[in-house]
ROGUSE-713197 format. One record per residue: residue in one letter; z, y, x of N, C-alpha, C, CB in turn; chain. Coordinates in steps of 0.1 Angstrom, whole numbers, padded with zeros to 4 digits. Glycine has a CB too. Layout:
// ROGUSE-713197
VEXDO   type     n_Z     n_Y     n_X    ca_Z    ca_Y    ca_X     c_Z     c_Y     c_X    cb_Z    cb_Y    cb_X   mol
VEXDO      a       Z       Y       X       Z       Y       X       Z       Y       X       Z       Y       X     A
...
//
This chain:
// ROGUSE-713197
VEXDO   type     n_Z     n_Y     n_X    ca_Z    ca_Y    ca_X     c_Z     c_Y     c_X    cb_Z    cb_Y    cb_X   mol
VEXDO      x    0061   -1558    0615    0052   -1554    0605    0041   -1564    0602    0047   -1540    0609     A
VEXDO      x    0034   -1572    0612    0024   -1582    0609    0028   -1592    0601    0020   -1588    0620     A
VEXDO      x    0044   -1593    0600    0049   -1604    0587    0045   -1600    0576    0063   -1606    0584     A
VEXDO      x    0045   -1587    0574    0048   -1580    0560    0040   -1584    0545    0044   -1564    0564     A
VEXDO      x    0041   -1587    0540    0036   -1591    0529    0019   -1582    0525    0049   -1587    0518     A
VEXDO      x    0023   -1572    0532    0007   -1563    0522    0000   -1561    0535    0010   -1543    0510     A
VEXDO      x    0005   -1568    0549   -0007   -1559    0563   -0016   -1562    0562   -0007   -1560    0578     A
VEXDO      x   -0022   -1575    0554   -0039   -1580    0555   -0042   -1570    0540   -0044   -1603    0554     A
VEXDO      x   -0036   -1565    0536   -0040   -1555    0522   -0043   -1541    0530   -0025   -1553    0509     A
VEXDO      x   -0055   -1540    0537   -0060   -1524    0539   -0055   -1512    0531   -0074   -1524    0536     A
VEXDO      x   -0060   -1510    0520   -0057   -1497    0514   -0040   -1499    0510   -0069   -1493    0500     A
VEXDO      x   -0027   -1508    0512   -0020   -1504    0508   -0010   -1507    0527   -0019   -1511    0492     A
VEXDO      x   -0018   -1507    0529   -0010   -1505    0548   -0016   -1493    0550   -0015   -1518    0563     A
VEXDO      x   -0025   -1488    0550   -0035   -1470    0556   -0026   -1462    0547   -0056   -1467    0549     A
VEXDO      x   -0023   -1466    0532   -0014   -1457    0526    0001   -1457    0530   -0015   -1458    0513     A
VEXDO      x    0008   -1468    0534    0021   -1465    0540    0020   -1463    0554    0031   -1476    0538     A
VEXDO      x    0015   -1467    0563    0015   -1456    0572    0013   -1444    0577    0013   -1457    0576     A
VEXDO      x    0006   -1438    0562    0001   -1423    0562    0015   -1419    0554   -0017   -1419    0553     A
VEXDO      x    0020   -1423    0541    0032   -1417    0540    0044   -1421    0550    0037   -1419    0528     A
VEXDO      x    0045   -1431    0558    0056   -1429    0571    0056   -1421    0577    0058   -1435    0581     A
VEXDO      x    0044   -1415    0584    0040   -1402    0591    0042   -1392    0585    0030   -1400    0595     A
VEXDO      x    0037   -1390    0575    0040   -1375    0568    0050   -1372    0558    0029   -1370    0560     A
VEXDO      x    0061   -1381    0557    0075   -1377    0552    0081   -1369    0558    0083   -1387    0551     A
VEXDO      x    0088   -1357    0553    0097   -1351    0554    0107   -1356    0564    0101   -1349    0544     A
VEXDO      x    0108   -1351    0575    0118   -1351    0585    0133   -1343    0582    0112   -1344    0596     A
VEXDO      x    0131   -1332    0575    0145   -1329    0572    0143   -1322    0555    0153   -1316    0585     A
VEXDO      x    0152   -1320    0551    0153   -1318    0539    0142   -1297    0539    0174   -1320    0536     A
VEXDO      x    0133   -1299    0526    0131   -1285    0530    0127   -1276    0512    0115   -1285    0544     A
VEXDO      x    0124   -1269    0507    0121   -1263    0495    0107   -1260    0493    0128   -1252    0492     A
VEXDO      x    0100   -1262    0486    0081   -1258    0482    0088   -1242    0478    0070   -1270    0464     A
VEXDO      x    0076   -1235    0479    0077   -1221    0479    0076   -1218    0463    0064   -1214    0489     A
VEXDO      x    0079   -1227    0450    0086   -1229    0436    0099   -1232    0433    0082   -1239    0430     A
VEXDO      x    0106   -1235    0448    0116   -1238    0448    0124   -1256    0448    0118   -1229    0438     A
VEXDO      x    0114   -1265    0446    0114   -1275    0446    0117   -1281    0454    0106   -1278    0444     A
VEXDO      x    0132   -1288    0458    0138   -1296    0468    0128   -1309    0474    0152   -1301    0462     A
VEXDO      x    0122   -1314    0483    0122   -1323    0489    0129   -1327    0498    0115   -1324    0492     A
VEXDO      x    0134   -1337    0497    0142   -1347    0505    0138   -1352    0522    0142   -1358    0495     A
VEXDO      x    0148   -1353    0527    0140   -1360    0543    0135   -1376    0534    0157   -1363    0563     A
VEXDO      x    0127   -1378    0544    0123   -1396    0537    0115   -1393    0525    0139   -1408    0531     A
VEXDO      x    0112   -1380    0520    0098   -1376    0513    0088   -1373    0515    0097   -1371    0507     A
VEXDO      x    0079   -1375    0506    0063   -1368    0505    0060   -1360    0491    0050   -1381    0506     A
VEXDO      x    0062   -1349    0488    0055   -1340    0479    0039   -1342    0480    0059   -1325    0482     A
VEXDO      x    0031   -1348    0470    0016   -1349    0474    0010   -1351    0457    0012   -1365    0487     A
VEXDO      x    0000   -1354    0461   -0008   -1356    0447   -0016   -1369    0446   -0018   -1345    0444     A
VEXDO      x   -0022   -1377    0436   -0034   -1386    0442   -0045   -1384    0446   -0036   -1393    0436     A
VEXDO      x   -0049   -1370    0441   -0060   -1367    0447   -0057   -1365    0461   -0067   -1356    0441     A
VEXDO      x   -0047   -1356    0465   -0043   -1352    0481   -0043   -1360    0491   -0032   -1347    0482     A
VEXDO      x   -0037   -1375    0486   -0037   -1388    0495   -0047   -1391    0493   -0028   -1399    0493     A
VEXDO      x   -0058   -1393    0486   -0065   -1395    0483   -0078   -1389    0497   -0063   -1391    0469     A
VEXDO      x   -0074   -1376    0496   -0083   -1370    0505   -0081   -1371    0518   -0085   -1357    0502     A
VEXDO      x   -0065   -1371    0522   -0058   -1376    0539   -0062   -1387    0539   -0041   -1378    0542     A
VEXDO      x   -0060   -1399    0531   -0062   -1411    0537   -0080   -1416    0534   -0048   -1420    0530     A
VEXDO      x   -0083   -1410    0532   -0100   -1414    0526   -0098   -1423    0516   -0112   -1422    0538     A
VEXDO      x   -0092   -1430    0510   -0089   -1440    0500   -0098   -1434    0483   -0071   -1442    0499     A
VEXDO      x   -0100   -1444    0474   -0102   -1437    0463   -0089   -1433    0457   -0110   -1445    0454     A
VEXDO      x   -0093   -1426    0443   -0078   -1422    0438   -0069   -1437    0430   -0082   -1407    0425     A
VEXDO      x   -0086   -1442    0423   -0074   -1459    0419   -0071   -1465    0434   -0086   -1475    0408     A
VEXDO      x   -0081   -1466    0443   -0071   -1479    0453   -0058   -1469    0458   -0082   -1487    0471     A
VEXDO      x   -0052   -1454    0463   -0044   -1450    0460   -0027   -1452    0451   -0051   -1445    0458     A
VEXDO      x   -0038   -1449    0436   -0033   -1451    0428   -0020   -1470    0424   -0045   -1445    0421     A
VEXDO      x   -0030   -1478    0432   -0029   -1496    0435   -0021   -1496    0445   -0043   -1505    0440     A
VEXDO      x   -0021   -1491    0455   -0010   -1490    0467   -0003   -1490    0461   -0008   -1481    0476     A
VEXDO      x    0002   -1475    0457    0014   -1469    0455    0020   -1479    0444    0013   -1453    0450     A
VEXDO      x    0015   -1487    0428    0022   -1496    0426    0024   -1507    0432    0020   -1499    0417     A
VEXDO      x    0021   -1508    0444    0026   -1522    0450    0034   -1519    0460    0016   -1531    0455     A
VEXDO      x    0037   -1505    0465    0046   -1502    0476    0058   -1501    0467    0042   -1488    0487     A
VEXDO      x    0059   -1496    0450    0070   -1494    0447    0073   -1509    0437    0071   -1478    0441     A
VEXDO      x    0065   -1520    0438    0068   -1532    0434    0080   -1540    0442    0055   -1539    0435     A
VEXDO      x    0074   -1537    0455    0079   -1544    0464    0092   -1537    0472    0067   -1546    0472     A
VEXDO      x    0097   -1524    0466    0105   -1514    0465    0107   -1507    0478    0117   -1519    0460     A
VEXDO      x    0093   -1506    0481    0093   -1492    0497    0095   -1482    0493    0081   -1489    0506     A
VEXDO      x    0089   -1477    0479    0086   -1464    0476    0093   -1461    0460    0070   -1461    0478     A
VEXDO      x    0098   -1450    0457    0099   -1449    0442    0091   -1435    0443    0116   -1450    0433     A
VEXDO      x    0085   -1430    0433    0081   -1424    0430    0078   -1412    0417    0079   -1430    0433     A
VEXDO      x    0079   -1399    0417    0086   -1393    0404    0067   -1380    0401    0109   -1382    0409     A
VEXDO      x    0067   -1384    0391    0056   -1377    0386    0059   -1365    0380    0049   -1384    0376     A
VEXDO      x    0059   -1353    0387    0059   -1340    0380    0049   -1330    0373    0062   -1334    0387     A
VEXDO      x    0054   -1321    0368    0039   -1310    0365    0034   -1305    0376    0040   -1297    0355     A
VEXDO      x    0042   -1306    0388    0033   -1300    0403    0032   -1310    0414    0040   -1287    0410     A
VEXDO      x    0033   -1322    0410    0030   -1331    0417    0035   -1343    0419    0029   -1327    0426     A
VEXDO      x    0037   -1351    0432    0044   -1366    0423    0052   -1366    0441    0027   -1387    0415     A
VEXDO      x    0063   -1370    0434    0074   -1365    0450    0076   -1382    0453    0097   -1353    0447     A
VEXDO      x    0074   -1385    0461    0073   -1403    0469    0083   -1403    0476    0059   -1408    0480     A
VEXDO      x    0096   -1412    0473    0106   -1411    0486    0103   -1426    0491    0126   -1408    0482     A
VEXDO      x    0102   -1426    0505    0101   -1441    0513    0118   -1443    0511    0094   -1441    0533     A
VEXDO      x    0117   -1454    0509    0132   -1460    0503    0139   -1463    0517    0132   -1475    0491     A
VEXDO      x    0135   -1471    0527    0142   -1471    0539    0138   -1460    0552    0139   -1483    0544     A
VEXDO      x    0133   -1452    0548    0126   -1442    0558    0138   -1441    0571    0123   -1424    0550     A
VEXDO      x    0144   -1439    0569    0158   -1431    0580    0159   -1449    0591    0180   -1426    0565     A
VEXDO      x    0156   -1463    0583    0156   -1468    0591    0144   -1470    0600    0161   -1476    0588     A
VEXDO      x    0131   -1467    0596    0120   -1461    0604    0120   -1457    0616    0117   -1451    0598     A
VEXDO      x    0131   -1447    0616    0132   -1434    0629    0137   -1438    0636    0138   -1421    0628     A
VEXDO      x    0148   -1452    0635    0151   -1455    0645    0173   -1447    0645    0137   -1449    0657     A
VEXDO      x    0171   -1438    0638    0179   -1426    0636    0196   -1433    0629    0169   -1415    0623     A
VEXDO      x    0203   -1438    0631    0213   -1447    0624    0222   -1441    0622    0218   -1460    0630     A
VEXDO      x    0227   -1425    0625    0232   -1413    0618    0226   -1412    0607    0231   -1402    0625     A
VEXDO      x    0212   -1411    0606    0205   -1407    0596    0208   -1414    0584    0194   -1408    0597     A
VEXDO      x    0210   -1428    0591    0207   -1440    0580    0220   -1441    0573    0202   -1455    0588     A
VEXDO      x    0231   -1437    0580    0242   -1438    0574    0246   -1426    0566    0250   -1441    0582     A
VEXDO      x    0243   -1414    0569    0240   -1404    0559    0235   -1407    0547    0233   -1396    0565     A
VEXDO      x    0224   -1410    0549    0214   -1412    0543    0214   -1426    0527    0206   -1416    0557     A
VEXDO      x    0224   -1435    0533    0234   -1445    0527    0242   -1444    0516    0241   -1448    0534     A
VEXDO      x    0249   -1433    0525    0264   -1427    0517    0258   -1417    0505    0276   -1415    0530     A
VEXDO      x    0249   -1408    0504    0242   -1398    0495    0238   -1409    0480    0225   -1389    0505     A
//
């Protein structure tokens, strides 16, 4: 991870390590009915905003550079903006996962 292109970039390393940690471990539904995915984050910018202490633009600056650099894609809803980490499953270490995870 010290190779990585953005680790001397503070607010866009505090924000991917806060969404590595708080992605979705298994697949589960918001109480609207809204599928999230394992290797997701249902959140908002204000919400990361407030977990990670960040403003909402440097936030907002992460997240286009995590999905520049294609860690993250990201989908903007009327209840919130669902973040999938694009390699997450290899994260965990999990290579069931990852191959699952592959094949989908």
């Amino acid at each position: 991870m010290v190779n990585w292109e953005y680790y001397k970039d503070i607010p866009v390393k505090v924000l991917w390590l806060h969404l590595l940690l708080c992605a979705a471990y298994d697949n589960y539904s918001t109480k609207d009915g809204f599928i999230v995915h394992a290797g997701s984050y249902f959140t908002s910018i204000r919400k990361l905003s407030e977990e990670t202490g960040l403003s909402e633009r440097c936030v907002r600056s992460a997240l286009a550079k995590l999905e520049a650099s294609h860690q993250v894609t990201q989908l903007a809803t009327h209840r919130g903006t669902l973040i999938k980490l694009e390699k997450w499953a290899f994260y965990q270490g999990d290579t069931e996962k990852v191959t699952h995870l592959a094949t989908q």
